[in-house]
TIZADO-892147 format. One record per residue: x negated, z, y negated of N, C-alpha, C, CB in turn; residue in three letters. Coordinates in steps of 0.05 Angstrom, whole numbers, padded with zeros to 5 digits, always signed. Each point is the difference from the previous one (the first is absolute). Glycine has a CB too. Layout:
! TIZADO-892147
XZYXZYXZYXZYALA ...
//
This chain:
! TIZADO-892147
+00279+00032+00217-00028+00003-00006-00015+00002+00027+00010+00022-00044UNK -00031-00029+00043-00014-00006+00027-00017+00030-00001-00005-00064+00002UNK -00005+00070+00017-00020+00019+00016-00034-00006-00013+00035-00004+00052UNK -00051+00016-00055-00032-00001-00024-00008-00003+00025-00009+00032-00048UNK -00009-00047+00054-00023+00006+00022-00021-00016-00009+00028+00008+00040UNK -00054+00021-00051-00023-00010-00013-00019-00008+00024+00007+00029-00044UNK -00030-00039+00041-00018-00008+00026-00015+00025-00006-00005-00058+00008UNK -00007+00065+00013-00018+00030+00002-00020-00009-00017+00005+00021+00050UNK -00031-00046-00067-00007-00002-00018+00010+00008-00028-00013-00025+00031UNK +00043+00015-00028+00013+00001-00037+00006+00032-00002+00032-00054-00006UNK -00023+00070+00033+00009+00027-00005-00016+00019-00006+00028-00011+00025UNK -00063+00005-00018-00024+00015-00012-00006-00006-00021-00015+00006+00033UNK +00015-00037-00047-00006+00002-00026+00021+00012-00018-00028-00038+00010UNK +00052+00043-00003+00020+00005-00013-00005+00038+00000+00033-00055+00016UNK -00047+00068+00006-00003+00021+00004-00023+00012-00020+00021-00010+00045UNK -00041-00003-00043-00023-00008-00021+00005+00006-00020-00012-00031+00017UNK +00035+00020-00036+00020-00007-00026+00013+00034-00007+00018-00063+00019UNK -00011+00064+00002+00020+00026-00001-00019+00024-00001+00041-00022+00030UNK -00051+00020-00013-00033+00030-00007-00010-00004-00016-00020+00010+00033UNK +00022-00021-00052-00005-00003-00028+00003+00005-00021-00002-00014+00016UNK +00034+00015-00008+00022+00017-00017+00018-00030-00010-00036+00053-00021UNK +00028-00080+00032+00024-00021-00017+00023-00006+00020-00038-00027-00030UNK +00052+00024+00011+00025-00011+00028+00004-00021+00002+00023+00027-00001UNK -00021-00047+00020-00001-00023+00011+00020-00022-00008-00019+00027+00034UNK +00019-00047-00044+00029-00012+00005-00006-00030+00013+00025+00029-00046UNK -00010-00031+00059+00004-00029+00013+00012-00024-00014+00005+00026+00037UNK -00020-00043-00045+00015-00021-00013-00005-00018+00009+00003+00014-00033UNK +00006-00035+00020-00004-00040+00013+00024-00002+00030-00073-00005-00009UNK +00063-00013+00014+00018-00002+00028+00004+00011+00017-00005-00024-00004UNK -00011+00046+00008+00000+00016+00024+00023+00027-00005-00055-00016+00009UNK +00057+00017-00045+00025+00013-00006+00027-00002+00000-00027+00006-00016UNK +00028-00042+00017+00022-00012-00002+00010+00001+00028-00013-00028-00039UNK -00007+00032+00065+00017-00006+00019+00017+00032+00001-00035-00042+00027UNK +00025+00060-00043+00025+00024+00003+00023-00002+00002-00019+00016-00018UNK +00020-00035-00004+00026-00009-00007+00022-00023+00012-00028+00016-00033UNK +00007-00024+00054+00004-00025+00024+00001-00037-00016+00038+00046+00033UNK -00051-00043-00052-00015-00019-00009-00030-00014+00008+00029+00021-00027UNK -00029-00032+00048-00024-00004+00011-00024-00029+00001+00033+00035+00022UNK -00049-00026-00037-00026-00021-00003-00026+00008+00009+00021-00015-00036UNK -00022-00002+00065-00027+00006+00008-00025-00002-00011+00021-00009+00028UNK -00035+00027-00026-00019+00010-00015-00019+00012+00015+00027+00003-00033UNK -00053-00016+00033-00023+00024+00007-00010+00019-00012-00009-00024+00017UNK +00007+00027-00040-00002+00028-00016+00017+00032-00006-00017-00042-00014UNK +00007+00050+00005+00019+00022+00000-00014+00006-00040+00006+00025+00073UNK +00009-00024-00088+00002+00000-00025+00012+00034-00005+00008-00060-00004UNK -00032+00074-00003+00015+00032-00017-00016+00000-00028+00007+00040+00049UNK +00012-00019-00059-00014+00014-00027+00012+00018-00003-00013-00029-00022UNK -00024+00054+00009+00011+00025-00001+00007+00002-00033-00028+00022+00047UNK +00034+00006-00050+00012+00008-00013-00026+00015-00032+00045+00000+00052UNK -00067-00015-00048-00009+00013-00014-00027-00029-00013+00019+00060+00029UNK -00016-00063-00056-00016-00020-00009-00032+00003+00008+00037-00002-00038UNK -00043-00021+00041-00022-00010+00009-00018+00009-00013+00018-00033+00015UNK -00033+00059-00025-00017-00002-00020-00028+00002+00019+00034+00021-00044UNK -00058-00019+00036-00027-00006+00006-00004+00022+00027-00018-00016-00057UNK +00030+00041+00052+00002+00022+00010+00016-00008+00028-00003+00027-00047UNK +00019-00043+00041+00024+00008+00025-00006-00025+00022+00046+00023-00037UNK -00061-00038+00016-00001-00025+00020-00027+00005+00018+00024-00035-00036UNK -00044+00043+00023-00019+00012+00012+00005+00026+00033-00017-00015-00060UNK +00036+00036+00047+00002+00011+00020+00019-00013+00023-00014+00035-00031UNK +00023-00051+00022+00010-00012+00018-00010-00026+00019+00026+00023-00031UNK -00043-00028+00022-00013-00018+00020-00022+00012+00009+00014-00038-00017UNK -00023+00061+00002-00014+00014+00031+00006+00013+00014-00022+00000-00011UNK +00052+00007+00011+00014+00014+00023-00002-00027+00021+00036+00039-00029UNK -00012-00059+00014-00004-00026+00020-00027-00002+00012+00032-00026-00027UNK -00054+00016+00015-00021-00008+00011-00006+00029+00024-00018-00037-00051UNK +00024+00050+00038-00018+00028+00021+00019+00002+00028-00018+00038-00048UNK +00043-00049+00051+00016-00011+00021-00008-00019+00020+00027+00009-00031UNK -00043-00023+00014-00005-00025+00019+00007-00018-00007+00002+00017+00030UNK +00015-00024-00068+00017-00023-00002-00025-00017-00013+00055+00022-00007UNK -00047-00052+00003-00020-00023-00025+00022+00012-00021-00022-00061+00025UNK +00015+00068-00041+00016-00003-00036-00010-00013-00018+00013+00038+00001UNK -00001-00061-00013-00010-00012-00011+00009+00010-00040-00002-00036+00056UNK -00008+00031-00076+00022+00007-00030+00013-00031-00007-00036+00045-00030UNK +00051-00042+00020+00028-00019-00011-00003+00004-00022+00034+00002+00030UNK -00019-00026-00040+00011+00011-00028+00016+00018-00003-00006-00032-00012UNK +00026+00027+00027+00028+00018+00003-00008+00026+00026+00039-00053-00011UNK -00052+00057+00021-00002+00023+00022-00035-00002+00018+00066-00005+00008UNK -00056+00017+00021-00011-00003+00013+00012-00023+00026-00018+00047-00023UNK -00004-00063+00027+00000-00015+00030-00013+00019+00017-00004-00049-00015UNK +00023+00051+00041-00011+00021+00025+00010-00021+00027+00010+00061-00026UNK -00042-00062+00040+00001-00013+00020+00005+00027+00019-00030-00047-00015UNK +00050+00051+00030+00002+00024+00017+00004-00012+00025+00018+00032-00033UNK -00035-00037+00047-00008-00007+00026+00015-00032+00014-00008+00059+00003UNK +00003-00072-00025+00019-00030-00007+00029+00003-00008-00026-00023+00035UNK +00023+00043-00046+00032-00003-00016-00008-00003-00032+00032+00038+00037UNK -00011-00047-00050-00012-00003-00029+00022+00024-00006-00020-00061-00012UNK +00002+00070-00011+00026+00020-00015-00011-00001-00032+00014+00040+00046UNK +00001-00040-00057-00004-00009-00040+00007+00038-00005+00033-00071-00016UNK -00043+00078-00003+00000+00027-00010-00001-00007-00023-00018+00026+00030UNK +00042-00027-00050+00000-00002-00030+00015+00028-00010+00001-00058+00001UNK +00005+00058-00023+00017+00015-00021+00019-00018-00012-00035+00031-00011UNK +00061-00025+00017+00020-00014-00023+00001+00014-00017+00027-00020+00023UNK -00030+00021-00056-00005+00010-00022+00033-00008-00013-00063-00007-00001UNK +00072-00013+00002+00023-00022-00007+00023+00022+00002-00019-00053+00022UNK +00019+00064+00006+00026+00001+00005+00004+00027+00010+00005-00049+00008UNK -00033+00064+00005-00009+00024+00007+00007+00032-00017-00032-00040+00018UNK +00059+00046-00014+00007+00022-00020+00021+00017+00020-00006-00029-00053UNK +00021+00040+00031+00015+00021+00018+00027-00008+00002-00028+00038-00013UNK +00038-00061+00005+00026-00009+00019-00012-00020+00021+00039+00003-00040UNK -00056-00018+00043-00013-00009+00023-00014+00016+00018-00001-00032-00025UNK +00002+00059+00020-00018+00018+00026+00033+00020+00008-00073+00008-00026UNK +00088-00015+00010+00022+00018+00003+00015-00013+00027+00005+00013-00056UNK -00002-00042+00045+00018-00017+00019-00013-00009+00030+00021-00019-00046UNK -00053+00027+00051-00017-00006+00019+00010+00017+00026-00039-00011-00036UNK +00034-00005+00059+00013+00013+00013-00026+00006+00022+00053-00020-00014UNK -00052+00046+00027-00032+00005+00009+00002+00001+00036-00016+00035-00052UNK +00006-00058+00058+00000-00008+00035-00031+00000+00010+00046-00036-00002UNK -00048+00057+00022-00026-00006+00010-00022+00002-00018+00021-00026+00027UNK -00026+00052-00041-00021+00002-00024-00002-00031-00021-00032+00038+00037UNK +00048-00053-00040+00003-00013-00025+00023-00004-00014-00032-00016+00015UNK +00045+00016-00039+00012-00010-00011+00016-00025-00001-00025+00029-00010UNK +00046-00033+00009+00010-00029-00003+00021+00001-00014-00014-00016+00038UNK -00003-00008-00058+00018-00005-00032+00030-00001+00008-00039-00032-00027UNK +00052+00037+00006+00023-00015+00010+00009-00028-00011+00013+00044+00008UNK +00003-00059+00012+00000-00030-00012+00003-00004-00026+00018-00011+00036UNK -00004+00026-00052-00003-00008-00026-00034-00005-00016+00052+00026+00003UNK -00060-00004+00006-00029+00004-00009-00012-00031+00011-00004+00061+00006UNK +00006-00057+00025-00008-00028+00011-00004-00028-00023+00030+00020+00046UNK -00003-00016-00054+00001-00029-00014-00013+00001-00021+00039-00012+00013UNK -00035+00036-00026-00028+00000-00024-00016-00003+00002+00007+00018-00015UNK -00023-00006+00036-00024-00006+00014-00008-00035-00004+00013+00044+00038UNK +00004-00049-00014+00006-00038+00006-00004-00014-00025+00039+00004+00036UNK -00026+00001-00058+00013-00013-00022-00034-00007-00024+00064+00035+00008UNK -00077-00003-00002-00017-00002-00021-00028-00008+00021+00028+00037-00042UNK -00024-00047+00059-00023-00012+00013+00005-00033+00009-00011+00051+00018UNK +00034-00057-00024+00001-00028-00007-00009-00018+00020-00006+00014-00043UNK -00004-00014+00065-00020-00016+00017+00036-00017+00018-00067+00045+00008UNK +00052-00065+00000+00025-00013+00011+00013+00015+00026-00022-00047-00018UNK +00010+00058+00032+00008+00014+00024+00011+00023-00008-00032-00019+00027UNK +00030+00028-00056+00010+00023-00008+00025-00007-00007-00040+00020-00013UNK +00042-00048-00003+00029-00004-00006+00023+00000+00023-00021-00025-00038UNK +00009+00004+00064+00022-00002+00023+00008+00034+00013-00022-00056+00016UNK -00006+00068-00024+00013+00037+00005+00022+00000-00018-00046+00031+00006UNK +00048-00030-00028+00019+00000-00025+00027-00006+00011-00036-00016-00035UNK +00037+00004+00043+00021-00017+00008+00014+00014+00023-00025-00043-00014UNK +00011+00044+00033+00007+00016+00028+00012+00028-00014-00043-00023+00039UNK +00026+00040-00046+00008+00029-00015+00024-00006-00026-00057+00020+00009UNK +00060-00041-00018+00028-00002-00019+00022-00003+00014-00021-00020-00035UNK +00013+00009+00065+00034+00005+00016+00003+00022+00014+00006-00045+00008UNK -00027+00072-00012+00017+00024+00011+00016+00012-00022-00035+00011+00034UNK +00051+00017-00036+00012+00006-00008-00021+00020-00013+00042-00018+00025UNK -00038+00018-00057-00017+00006-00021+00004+00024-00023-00006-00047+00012UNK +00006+00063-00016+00007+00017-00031-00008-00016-00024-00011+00047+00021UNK +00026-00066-00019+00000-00020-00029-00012+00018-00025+00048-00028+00014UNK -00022+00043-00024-00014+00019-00019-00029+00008+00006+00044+00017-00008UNK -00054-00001+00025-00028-00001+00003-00011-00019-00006+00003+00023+00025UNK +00000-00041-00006-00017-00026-00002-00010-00015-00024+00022-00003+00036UNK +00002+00006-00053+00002-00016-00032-00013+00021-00013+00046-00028-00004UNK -00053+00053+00001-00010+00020-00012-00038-00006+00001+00051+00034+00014UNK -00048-00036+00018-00033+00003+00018-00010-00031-00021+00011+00024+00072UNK +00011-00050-00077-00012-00017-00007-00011-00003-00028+00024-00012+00035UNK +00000+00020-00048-00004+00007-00033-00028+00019-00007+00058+00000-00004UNK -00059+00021+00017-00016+00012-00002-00030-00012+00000+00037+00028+00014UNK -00039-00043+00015-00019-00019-00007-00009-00030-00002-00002+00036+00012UNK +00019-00038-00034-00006-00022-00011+00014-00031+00011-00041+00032-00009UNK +00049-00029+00034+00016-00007+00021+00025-00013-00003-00021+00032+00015UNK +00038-00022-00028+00025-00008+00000+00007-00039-00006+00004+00059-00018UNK -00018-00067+00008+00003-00025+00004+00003-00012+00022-00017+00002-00030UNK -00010+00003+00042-00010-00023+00023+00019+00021+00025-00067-00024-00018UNK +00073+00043+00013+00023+00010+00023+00029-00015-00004-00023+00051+00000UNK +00023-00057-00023+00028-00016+00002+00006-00019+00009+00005+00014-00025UNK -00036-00034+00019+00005-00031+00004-00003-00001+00032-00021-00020-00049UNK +00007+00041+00069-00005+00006+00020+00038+00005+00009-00063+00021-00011UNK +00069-00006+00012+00031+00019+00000+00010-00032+00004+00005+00056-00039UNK -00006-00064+00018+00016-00031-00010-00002-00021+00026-00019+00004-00058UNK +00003-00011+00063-00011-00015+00024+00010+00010+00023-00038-00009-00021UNK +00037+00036+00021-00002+00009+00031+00044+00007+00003-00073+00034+00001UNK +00079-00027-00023+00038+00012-00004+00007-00026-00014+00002+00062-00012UNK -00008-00081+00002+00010-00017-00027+00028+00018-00012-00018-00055+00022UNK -00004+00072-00035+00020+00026-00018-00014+00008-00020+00022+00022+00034UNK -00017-00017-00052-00014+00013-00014-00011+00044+00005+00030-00053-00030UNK -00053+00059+00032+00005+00027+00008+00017+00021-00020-00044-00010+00025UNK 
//
């Protein structure tokens, strides 16, 4: 597993997050390189731990804004221009519970899923750059049982197999 090193932008909005009372988690590619899976990326992709409601999103972009950040609303989160860095602020709702905050491992005031989670993550966002992640994260070494649980659970288990299938020509 590689070493966290946030840019002094991502480590204040992330500080921002945390005086707040949410806890941070790192996802997308910038999580994967934990794991020494690596896709360059200019963003930095988190989500906290607490649903987006009118309340939270609000106080939260006027903390951002009162920082100095652009925040823009999403469908899925916040866009934060933090001094030309991009950073996405969503909620995973999907997958966000207590064997995924159990298995998180906490570097440098954020969280990082663990690969299994990863692939759930990957799996139910479907985008093509998400699948070649898929792929890279199915050849580390995995808690199958987890993994088949994390998938069933949501909804998953198919398109993880035919994925598995491609990447092991095995069945999982």
């Amino acid at each position: 597993m590689s070493e966290l090193r946030l840019p002094p932008s991502v480590k204040r909005v992330v500080e921002i997050c945390r005086s707040m009372g949410f806890k941070v988690f790192l996802i997308g590619a910038r999580a994967l390189e934990f794991y020494g899976v690596v896709r360059h990326t200019a963003d930095w992709d988190l989500a906290i731990d607490q649903p987006f409601t009118v309340e939270v999103r609000d106080r939260l972009t006027e903390a951002l804004r009162g920082a100095g950040y652009t925040v823009q609303w999403r469908k899925w989160g916040l866009y934060v221009d933090a001094a030309g860095v991009h950073i996405d602020i969503n909620y995973a709702p999907l997958i966000l519970d207590n064997d995924f905050i159990s298995r998180c491992r906490e570097v440098g005031g954020v969280f990082i899923p663990s690969p299994e989670d990863l692939v759930i993550l990957k799996l139910a966002s479907g985008e093509r750059k998400d699948v070649e992640d898929l792929k890279r994260l199915l050849r580390l070494p995995l808690d199958l049982s987890y993994l088949k649980k994390r998938a069933l659970q949501a909804g998953l288990d198919k398109e993880l197999q035919k994925i598995w299938q491609r990447v092991h020509g095995t069945r999982l």
